[in-house]
C-alpha positions in Angstrom: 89.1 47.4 44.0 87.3 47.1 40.6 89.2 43.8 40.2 87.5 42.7 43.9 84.1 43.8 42.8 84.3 42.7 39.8 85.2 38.7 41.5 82.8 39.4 43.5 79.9 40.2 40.9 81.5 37.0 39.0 81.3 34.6 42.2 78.0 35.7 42.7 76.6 35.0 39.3 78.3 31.5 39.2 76.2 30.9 42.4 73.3 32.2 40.5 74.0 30.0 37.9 74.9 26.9 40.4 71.2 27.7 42.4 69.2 27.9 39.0 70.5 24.7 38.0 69.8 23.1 41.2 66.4 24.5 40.6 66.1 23.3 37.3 66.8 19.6 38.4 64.8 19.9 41.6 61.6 21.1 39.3 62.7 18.5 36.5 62.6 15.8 39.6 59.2 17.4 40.9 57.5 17.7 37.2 58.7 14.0 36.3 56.1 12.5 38.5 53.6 14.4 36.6 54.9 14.3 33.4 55.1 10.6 33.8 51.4 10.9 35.4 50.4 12.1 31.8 52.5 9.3 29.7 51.1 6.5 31.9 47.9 8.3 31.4 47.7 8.2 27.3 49.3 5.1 27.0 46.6 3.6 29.4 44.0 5.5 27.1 45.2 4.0 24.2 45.1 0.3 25.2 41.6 0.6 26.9 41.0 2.8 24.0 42.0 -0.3 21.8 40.5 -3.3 24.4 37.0 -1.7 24.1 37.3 -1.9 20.4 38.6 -5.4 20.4 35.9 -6.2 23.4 33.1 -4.6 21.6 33.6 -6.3 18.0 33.1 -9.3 19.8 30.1 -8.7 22.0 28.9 -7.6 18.5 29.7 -10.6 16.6 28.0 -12.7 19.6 25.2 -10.4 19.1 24.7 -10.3 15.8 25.0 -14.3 15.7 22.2 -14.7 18.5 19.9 -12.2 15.8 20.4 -14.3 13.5 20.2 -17.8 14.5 16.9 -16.6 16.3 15.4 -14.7 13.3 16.8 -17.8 11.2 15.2 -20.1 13.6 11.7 -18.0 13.2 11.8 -18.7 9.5 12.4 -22.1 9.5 9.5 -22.7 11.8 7.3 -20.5 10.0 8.0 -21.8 6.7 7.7 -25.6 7.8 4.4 -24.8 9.0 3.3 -23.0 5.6 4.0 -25.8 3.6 2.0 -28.4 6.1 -0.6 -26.6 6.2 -0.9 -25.6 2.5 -1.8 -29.3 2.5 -5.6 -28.6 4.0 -8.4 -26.3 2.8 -9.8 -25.5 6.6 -11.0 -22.1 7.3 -8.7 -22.4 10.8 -5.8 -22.6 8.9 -6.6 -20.1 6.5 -6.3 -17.7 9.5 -3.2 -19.3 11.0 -1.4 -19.5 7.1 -2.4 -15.5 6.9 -0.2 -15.1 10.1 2.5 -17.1 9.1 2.4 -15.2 5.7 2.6 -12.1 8.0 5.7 -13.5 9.8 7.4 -14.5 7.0 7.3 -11.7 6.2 8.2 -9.1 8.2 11.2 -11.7 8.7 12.2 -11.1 4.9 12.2 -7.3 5.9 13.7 -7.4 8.8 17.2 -5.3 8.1 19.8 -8.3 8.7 23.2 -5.9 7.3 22.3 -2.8 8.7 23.3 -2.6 12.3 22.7 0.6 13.6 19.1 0.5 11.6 17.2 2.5 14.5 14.4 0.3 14.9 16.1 -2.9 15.0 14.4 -3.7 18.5 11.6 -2.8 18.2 11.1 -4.9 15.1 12.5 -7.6 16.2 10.0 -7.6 19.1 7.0 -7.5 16.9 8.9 -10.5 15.0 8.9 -12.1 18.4 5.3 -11.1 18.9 3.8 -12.6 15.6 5.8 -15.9 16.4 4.1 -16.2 20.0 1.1 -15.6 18.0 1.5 -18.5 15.6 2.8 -20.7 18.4 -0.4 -19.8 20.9 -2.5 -20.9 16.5 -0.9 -23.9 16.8 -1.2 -24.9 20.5 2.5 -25.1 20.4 4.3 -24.2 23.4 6.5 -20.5 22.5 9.1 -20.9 25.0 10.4 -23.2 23.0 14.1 -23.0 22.5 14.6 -23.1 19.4 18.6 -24.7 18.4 19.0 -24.1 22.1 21.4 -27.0 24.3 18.0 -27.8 26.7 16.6 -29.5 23.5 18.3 -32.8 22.5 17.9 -35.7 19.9 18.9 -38.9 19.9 19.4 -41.1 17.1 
């Protein structure tokens, strides 16, 4: 009788053994879909995660390449004009050389290698400001694109 109980206590922990395993692949089967929910998860984060970077250099660059040629085109102008009218001695262009001496100025400060400098708008607005100011001296129109496509020259 021992030996019965004792097949019987043996069958019954190979089916014990037989229904965990069954359990074990069903909940491996069950957590695959969210294990592989969380791999396609960070290896989506990691390419948007590397995209942005690449995507956000460039927007920089573009940026940082409009500043410039703008500011650059700013100093050109207002250079050109300080030299032509260096030429006269009229008290009008005393007043309109003191504001180009102004923007050339705050042009020479402006923080061209600093990119997260804090105030770089609002600087660049007053830059913006003082050349509207110059243009309206002048009687020169400010919308003017400056190195922009809508102005052309032929030769």
């Amino acid at each position: 009788m021992e030996e019965a109980s004792g097949a019987a206590v043996g069958e019954s922990s190979k089916a014990m053994a037989a229904a965990e395993e069954e359990s074990d692949a069903f909940d491996a089967i069950v957590m695959a879909e969210t294990r592989f929910h969380g791999e396609g998860y960070q290896d989506g984060y990691a390419e948007g995660v590397h995209a942005g970077a690449v995507e956000g250099r460039q927007h920089g660059l573009q940026q940082g390449a409009r500043i410039g040629s703008e500011i650059g085109s700013y100093l050109g102008f207002a250079l050109t004009w300080q030299q032509l009218l260096q030429k006269t001695s009229d008290e009008k262009c005393s007043k309109k050389l003191k504001v180009l001496e102004q923007l050339i100025e705050m042009i020479q400060n402006f923080p061209l290698e600093d990119p997260v400098y804090d105030k770089l708008q609002d600087d660049l607005e007053k830059i913006r400001g003082r050349f509207k100011q110059i243009c309206s001296l002048l009687h020169i129109p400010s919308d003017l694109r400056l190195g922009s496509e809508s102005m052309s020259f032929s030769f």
